[in-house]
Backbone as numpy.savetxt, mean C-alpha at the origin, in Angstrom:
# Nx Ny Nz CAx CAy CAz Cx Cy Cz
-16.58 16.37 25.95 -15.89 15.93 24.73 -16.55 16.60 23.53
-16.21 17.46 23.37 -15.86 17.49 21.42 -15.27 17.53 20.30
-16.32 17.78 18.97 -15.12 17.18 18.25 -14.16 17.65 17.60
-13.64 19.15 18.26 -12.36 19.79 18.02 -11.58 19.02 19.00
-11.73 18.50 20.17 -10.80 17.36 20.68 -10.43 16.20 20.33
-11.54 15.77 19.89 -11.43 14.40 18.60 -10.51 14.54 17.30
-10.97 15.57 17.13 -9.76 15.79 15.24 -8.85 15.81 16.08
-8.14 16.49 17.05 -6.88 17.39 17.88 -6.07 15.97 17.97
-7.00 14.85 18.68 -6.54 13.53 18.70 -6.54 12.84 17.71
-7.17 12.79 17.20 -6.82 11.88 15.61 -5.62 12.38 14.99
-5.61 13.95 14.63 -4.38 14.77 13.81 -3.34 14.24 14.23
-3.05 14.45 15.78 -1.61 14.14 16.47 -1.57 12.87 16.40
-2.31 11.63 16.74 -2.00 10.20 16.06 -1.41 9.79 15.00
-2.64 10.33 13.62 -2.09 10.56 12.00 -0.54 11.01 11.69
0.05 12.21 13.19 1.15 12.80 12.38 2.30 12.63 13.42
2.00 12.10 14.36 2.96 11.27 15.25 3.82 12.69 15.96
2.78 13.62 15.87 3.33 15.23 16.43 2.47 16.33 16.85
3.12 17.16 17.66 1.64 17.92 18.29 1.89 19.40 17.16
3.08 19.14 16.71 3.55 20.23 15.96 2.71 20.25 14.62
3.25 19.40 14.12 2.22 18.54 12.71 0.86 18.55 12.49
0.41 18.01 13.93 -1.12 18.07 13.82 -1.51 19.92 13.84
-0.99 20.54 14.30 -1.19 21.63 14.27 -1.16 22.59 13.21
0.01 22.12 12.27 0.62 23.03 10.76 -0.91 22.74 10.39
-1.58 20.58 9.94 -2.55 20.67 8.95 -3.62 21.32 9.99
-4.26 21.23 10.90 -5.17 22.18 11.35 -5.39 23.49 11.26
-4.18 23.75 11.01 -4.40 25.56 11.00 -4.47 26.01 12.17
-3.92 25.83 13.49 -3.95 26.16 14.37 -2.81 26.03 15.16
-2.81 26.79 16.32 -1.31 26.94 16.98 -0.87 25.99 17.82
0.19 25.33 18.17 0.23 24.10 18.84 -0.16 23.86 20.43
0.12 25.03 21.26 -0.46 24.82 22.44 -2.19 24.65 22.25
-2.93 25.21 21.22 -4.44 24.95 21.20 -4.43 23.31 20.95
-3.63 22.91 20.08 -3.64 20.86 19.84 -3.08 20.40 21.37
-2.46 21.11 21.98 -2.16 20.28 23.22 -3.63 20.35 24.07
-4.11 21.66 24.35 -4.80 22.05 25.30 -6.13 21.05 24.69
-7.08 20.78 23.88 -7.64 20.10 23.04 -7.39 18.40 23.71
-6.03 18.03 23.44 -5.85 16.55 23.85 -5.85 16.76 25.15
-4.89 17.74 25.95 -5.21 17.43 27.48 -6.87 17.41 28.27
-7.69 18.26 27.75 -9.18 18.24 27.95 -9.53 17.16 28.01
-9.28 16.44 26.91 -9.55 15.05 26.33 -9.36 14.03 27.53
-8.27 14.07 27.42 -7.47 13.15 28.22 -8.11 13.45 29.48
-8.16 14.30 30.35 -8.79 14.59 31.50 -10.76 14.24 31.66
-11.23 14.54 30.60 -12.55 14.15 30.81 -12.51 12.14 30.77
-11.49 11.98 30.02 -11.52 10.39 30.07 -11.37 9.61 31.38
-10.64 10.32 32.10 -9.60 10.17 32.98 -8.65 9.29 32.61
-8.04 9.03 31.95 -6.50 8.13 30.86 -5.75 8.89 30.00
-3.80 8.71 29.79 -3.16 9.27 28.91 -3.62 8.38 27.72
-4.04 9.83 26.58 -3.75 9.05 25.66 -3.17 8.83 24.48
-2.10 9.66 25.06 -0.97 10.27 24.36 0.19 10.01 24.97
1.13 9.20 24.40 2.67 8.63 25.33 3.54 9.78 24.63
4.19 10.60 25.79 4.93 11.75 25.29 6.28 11.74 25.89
6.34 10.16 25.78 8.07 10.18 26.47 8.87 9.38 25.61
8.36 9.29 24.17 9.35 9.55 23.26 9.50 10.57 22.43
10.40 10.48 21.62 10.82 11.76 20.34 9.27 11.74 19.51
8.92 10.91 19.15 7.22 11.02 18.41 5.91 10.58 19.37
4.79 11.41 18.98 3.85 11.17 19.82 2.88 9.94 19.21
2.81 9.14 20.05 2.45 7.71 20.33 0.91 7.33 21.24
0.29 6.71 20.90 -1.23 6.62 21.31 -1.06 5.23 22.40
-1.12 5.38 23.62 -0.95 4.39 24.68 -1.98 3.14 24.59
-2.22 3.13 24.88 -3.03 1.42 24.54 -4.39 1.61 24.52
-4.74 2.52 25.95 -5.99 3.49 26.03 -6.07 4.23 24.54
-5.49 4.60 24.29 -5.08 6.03 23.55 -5.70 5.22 21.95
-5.08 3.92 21.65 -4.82 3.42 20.76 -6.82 2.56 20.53
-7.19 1.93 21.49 -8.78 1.75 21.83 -9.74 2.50 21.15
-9.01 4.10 21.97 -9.96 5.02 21.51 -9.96 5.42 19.93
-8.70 5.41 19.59 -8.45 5.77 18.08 -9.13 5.20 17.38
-10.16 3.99 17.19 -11.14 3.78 15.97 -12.03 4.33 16.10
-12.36 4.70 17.93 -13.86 5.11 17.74 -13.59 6.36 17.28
-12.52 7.13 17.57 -12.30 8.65 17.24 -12.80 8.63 15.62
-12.01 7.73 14.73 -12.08 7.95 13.35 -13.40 7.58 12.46
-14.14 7.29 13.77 -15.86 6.14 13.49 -16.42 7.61 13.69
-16.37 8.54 14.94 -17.25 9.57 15.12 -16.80 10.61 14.17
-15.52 10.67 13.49 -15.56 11.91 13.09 -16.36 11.52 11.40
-15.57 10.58 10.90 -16.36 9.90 9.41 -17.71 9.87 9.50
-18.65 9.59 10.86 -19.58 9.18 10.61 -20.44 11.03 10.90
-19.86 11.39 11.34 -20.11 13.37 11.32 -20.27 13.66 9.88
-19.22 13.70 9.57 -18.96 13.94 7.54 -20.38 13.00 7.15
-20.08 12.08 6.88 -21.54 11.50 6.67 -22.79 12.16 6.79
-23.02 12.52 7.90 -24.10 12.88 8.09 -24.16 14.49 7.52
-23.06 15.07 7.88 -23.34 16.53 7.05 -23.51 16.59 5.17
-22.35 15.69 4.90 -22.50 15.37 3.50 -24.57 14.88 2.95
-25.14 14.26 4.07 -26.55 13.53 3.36 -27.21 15.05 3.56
-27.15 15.48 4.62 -28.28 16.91 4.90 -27.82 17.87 3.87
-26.68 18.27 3.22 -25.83 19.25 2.61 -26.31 18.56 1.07
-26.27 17.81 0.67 -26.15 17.04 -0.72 -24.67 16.90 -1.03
-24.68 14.97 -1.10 -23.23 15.11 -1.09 -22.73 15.04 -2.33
-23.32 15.07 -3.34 -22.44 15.20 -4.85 -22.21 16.57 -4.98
-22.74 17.82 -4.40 -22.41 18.98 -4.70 -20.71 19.43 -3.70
-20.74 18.32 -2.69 -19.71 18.72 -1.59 -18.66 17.37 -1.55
-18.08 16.94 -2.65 -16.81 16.07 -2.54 -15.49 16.18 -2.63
-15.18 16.11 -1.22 -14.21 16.39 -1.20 -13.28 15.99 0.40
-12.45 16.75 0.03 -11.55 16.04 1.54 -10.33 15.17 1.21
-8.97 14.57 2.01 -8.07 13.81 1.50 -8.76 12.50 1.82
-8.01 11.82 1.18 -7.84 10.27 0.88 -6.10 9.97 1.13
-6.22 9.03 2.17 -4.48 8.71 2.60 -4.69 6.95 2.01
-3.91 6.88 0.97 -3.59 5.77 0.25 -2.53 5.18 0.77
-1.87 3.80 1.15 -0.70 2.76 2.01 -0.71 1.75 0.14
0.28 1.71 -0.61 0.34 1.04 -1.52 1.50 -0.35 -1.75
1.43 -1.07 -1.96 2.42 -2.18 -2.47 3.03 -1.31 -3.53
4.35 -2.20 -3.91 5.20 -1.39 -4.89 4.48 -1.21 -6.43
4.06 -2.30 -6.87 3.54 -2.39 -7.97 2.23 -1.42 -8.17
1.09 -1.70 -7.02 0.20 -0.55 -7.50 0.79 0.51 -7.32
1.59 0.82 -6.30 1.77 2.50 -6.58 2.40 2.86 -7.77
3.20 2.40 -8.30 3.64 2.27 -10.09 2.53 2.84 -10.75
1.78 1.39 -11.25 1.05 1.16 -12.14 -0.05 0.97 -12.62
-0.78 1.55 -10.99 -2.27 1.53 -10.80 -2.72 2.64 -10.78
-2.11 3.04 -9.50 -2.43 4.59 -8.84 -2.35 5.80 -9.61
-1.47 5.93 -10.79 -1.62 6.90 -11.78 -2.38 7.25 -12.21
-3.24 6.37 -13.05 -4.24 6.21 -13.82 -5.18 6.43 -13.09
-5.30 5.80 -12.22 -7.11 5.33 -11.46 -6.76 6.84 -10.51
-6.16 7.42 -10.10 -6.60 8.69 -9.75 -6.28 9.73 -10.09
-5.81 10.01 -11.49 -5.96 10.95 -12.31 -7.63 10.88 -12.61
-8.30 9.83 -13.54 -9.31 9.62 -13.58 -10.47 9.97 -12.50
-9.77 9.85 -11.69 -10.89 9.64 -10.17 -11.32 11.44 -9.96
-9.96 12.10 -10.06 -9.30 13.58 -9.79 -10.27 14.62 -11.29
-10.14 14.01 -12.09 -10.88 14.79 -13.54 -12.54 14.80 -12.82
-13.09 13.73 -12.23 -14.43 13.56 -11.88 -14.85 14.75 -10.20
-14.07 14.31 -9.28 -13.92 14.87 -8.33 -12.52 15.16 -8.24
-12.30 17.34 -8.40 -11.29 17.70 -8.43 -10.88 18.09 -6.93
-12.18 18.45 -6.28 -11.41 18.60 -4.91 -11.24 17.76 -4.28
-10.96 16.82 -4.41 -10.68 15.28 -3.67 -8.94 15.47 -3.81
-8.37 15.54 -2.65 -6.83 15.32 -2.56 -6.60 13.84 -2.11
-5.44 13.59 -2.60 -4.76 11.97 -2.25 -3.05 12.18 -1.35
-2.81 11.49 -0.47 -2.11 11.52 0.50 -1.24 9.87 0.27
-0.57 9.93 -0.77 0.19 8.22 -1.07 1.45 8.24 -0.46
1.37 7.08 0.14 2.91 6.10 0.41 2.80 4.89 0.08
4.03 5.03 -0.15 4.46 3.01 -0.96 5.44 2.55 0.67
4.74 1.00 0.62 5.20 0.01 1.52 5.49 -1.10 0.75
6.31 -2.34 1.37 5.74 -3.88 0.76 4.17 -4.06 1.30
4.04 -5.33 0.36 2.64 -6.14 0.82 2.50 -6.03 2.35
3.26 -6.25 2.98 3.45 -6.69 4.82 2.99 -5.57 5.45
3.83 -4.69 5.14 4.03 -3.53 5.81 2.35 -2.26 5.45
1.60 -2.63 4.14 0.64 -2.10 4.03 0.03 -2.60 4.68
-0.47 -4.00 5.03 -1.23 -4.70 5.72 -1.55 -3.85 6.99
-0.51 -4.26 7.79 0.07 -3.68 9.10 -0.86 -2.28 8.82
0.02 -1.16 8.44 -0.59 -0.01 8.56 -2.14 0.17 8.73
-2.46 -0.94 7.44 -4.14 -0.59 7.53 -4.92 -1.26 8.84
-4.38 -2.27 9.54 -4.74 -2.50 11.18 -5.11 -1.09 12.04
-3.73 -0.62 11.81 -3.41 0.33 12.69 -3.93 1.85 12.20
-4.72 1.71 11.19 -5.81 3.31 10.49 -5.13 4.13 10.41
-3.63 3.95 9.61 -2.57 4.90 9.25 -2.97 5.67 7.90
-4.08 4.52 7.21 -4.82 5.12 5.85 -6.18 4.34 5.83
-6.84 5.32 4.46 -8.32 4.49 4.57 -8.68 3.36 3.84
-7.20 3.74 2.73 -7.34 2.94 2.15 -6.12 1.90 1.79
-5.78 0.89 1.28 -4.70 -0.04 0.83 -4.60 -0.50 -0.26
-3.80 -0.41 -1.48 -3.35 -1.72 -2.24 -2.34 -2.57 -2.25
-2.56 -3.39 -2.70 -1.89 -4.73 -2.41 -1.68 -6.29 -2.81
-0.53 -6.88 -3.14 -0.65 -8.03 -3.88 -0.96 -9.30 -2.76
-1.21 -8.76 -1.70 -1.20 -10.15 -0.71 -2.87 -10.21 -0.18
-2.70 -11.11 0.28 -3.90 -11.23 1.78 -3.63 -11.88 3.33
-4.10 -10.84 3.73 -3.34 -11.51 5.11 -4.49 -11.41 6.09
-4.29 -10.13 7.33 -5.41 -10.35 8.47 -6.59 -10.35 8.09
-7.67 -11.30 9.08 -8.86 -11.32 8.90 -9.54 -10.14 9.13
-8.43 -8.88 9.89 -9.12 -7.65 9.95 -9.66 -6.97 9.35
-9.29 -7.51 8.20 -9.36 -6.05 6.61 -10.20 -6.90 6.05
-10.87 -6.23 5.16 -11.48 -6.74 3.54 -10.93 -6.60 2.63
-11.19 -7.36 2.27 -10.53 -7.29 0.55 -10.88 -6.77 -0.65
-10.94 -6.12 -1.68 -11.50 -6.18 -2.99 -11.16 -7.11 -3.81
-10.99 -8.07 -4.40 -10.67 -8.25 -5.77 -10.39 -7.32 -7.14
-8.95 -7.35 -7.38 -9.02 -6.27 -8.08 -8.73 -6.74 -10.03
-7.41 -7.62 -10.02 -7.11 -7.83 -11.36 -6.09 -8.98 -10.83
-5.80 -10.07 -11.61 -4.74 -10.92 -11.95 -3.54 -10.82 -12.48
-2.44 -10.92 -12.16 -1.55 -10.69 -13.70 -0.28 -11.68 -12.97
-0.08 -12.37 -14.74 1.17 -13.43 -14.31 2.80 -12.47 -14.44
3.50 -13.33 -13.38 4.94 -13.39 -13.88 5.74 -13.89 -14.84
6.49 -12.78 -15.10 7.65 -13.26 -16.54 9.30 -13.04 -15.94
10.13 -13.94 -16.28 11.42 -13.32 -16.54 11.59 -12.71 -17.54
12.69 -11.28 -17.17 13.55 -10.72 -17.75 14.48 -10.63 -17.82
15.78 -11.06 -18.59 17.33 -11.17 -18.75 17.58 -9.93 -19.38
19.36 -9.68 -19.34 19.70 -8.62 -19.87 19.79 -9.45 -20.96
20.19 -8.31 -22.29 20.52 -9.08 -23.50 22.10 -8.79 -23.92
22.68 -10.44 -23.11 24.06 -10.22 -22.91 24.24 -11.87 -23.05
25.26 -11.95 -23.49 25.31 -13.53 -24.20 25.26 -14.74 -22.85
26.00 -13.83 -21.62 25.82 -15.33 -20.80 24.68 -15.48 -20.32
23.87 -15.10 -20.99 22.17 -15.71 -20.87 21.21 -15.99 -21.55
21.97 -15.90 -23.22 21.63 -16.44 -24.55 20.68 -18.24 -24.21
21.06 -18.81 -23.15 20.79 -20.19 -23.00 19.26 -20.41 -22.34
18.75 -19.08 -21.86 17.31 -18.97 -21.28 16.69 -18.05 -22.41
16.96 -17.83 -23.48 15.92 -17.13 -24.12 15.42 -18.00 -25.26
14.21 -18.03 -24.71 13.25 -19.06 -25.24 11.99 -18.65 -25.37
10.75 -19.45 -25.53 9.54 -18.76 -25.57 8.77 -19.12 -23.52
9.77 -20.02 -23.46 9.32 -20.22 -21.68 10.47 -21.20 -20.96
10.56 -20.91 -19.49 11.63 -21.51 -18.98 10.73 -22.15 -17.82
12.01 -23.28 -16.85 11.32 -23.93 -15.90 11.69 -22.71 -14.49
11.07 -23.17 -13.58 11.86 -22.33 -12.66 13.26 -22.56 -12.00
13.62 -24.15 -12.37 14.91 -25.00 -11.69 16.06 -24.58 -12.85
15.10 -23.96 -14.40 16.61 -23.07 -14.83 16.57 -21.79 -14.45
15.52 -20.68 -13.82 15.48 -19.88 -13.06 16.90 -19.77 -12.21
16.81 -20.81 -11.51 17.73 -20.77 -10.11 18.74 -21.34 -10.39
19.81 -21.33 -11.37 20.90 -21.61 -11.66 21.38 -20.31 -12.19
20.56 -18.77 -12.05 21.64 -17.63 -12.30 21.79 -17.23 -11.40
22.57 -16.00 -11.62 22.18 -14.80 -10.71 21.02 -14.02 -10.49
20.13 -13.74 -9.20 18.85 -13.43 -9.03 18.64 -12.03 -8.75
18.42 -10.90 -9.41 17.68 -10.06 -8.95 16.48 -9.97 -7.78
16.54 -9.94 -6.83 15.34 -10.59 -5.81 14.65 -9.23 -4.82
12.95 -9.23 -4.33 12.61 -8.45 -3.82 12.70 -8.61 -2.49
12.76 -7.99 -1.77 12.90 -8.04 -0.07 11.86 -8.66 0.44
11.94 -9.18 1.13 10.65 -9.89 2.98 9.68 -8.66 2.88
8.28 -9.60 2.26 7.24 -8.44 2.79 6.90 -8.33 1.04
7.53 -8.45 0.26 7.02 -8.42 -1.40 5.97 -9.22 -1.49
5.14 -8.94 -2.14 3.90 -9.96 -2.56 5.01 -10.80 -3.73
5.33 -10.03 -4.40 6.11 -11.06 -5.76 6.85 -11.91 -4.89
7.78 -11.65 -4.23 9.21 -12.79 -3.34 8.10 -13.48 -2.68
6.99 -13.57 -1.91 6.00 -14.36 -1.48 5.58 -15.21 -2.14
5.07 -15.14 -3.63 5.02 -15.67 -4.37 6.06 -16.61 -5.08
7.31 -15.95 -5.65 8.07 -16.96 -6.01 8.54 -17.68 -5.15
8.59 -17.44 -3.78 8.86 -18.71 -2.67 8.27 -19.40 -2.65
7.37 -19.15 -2.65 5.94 -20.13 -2.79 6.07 -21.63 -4.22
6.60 -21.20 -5.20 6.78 -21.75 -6.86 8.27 -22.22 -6.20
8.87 -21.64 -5.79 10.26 -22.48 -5.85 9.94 -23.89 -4.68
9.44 -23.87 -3.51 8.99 -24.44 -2.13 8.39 -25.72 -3.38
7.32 -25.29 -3.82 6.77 -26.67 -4.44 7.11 -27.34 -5.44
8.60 -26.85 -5.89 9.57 -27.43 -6.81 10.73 -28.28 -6.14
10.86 -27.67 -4.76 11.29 -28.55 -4.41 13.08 -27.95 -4.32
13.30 -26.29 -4.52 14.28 -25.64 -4.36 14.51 -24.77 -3.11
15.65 -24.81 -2.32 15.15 -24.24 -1.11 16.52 -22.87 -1.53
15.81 -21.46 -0.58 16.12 -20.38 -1.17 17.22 -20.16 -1.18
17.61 -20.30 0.17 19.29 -20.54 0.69 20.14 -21.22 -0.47
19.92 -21.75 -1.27 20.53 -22.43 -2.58 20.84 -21.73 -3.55
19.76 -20.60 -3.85 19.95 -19.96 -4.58 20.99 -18.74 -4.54
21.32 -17.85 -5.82 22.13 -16.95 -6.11 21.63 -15.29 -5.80
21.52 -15.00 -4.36 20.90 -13.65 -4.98 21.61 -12.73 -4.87
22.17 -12.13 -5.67 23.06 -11.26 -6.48 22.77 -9.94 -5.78
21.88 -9.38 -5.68 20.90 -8.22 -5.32 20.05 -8.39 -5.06
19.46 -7.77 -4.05 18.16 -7.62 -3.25 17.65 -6.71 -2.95
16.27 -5.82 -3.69 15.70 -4.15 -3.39 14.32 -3.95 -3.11
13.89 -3.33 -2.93 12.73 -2.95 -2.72 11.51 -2.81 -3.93
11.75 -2.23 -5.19 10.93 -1.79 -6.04 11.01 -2.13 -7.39
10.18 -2.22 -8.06 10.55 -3.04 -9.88 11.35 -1.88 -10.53
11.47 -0.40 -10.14 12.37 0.31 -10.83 13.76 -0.25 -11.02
13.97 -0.42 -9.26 15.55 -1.10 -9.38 15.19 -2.28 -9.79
14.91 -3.10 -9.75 15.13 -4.11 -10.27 15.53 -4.37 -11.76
14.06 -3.35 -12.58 14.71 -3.67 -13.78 15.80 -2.87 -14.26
16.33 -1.74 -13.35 17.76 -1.18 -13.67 19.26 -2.40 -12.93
19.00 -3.09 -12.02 20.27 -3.92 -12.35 20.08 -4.95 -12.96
19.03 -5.40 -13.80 18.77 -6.37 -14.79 19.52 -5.57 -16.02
19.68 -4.98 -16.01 20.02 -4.00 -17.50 21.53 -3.68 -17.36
21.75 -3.23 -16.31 22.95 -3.51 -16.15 24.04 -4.88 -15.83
23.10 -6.11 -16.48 23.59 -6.99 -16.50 24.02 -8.05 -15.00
23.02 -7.33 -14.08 23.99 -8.10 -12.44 23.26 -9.27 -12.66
22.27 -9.89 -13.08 21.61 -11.18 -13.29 20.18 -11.11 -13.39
19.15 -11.91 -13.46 17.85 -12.14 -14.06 16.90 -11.70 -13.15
15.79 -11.14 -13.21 14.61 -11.45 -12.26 13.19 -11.42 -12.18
12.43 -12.21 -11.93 11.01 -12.59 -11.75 10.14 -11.08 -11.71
9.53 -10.61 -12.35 8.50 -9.61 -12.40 7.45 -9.55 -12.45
6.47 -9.10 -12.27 4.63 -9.14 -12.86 4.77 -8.21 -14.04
4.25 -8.57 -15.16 3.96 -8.80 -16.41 3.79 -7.41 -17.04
2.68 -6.56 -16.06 2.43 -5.65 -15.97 3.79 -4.23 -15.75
4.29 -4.77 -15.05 5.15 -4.04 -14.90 6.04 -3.57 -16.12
6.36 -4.85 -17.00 7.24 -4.89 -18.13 6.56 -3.46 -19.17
7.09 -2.93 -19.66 6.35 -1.60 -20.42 7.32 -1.96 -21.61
6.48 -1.34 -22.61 6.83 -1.28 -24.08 8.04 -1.16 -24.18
8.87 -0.13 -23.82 10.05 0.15 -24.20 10.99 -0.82 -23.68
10.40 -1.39 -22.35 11.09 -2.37 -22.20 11.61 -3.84 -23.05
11.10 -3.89 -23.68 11.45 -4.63 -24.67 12.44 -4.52 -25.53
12.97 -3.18 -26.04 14.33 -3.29 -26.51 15.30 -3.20 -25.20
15.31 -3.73 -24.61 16.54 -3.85 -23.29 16.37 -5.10 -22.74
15.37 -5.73 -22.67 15.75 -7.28 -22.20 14.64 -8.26 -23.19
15.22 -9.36 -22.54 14.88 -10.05 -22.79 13.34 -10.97 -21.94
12.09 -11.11 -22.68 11.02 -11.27 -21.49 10.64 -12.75 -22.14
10.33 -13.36 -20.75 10.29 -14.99 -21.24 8.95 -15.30 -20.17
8.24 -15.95 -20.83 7.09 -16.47 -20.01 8.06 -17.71 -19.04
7.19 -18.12 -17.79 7.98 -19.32 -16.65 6.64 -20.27 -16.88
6.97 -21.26 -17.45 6.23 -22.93 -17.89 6.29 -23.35 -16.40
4.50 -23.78 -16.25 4.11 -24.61 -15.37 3.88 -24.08 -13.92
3.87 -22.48 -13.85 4.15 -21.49 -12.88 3.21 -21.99 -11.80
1.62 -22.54 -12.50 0.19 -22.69 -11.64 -0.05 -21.73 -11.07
0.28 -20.18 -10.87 -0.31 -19.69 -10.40 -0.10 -18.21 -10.71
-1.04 -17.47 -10.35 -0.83 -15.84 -10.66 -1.08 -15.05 -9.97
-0.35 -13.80 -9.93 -0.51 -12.72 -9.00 -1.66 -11.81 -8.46
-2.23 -12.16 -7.32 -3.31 -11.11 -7.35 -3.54 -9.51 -6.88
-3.66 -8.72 -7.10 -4.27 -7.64 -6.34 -5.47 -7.06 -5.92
-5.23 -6.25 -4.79 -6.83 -5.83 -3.92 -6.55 -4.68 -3.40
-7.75 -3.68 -3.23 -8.16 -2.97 -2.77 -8.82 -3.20 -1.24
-7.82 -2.82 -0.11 -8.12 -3.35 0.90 -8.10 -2.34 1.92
-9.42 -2.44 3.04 -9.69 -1.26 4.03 -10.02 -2.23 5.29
-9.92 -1.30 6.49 -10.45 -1.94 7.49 -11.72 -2.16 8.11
-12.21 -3.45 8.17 -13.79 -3.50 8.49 -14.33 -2.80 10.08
-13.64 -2.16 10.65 -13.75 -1.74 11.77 -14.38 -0.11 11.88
-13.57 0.27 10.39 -13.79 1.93 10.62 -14.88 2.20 9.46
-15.76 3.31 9.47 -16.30 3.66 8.99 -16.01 4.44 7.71
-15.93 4.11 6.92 -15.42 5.21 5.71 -16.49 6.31 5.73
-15.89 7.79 5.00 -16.13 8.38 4.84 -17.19 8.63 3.26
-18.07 9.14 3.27 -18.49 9.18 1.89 -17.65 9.65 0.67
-16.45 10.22 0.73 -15.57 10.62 -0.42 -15.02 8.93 -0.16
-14.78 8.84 0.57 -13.48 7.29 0.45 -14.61 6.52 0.22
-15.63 6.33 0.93 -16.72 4.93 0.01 -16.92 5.36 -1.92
-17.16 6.46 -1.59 -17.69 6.94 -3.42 -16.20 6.48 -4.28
-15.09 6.48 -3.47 -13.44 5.97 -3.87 -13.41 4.13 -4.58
-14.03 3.96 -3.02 -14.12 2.63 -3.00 -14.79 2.31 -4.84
-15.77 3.42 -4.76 -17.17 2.69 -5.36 -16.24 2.18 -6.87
-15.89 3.79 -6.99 -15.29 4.17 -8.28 -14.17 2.87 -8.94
-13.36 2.45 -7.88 -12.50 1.10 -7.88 -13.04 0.12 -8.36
-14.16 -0.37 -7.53 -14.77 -1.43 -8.05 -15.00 -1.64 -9.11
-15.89 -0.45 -9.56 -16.21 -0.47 -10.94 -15.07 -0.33 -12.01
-14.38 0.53 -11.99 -13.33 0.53 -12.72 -12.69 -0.84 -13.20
-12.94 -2.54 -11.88 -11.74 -3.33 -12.35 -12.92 -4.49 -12.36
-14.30 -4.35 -12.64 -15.29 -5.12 -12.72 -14.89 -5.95 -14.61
């Protein structure tokens, strides 16, 4: 075993292809096969399921995959301490984001991150809360943000708070909620702009409606999407009202709706910076980590 068989296996995991793993390697694809079959043969186990359309890590396959991503991080490590690692930072970072940080976090905090360490590349996808979770089990990235908390697998950061507001269009049949704050039981007498299964926000306002004593099925939901873009575009186009984090609302937004604090909410939105306690980070993704922390201290 070495660890051109190890990346060969990690790559084709990461890219769910022998083709793929091969483009980012720089190398030709029968060398990524020949690499995993070695592999596979010194193990004696497949660990590679190649009897679907994407290549899939068998259960064996799937075992081995932390330690794979433990020996190769903990390699980097060690070359980074003998090498000096502030002179050598670099490498990707694969980011799994909730809708909101990838908005309204991720801009900022790694532009910033990118001015300090320029050869540091970032590798982002946006999920819901659920669906990042998940991924980060399964070491699809190193890193996560996110408005939820869920498996005991991961850690958490603590990152920042921020409450929810409604926003109405500014259109008269909703002249009757603009106020300086509403309840949530006049909430649920419009039409709802609403986020899909797996939102940290829809988690949340289920949560505020449940202990009011409104059950969802009652309610009006007009539309149902994935991301605060749409959302606040069919709010504007008048299809009906909906629950946002605070943050989200931007300056300009303000000449287009209407933003109302929700009286008696008890509670507020959190976000985190979340990785898996299983794998070893790399010294660019810990120095990542570091940089986070500090940033939301």
């Amino acid at each position: 075993m070495d660890f051109r068989q190890i990346e060969a296996y990690v790559n084709v995991v990461k890219q769910k292809s022998f083709s793929k793993a091969a483009y980012i390697s720089n190398v030709k694809q029968p060398t990524i096969s020949s690499h995993v079959n070695a592999l596979e043969r010194e193990m004696g186990v497949k660990l590679i399921d190649r009897t679907h359309r994407e290549a899939r890590p068998t259960p064996e396959g799937q075992v081995f995959y932390d330690y794979a991503i433990n020996m190769i991080n903990l390699r980097e490590t060690a070359m980074y301490s003998v090498k000096g690692f502030q002179k050598n930072i670099s490498g990707i970072i694969r980011i799994h984001a909730s809708n909101f940080p990838a908005e309204y976090i991720l801009p900022d905090l790694i532009k910033d991150f990118s001015d300090l360490y320029p050869n540091v590349k970032f590798q982002i996808e946006q999920y819901d809360s659920k669906q990042v979770l998940k991924n980060m089990l399964e070491n699809k990235a190193e890193v996560g943000f996110t408005g939820v908390k869920g498996s005991y697998g991961l850690t958490y950061m603590p990152l920042f708070e921020d409450e929810l507001v409604v926003i109405t269009p500014k259109e008269k049949a909703y002249e009757d909620l603009i106020k300086d704050t509403v309840k949530v039981s006049e909430i649920a007498a419009y039409p709802l702009i609403f986020r899909e299964q797996g939102s940290g926000t829809r988690k949340l306002i289920e949560a505020v409606l449940m202990r009011d004593g409104i059950q969802l099925e009652n309610l009006n939901l007009a539309v149902i999407v994935n991301n605060n873009a749409m959302v606040k575009r069919f709010v504007k186009k008048g299809m009906g009202i909906a629950v946002i984090s605070k943050c989200a609302v931007e300056k300009e937004d303000e000449d287009v709706f209407h933003i109302i604090e929700i009286d008696n909410l008890g509670v507020k939105r959190k976000f985190y910076l979340t990785y898996n306690k299983k794998i070893t980070g790399t010294p660019t993704v810990n120095l990542f980590k570091s940089f986070v922390e500090e940033r939301f201290k």
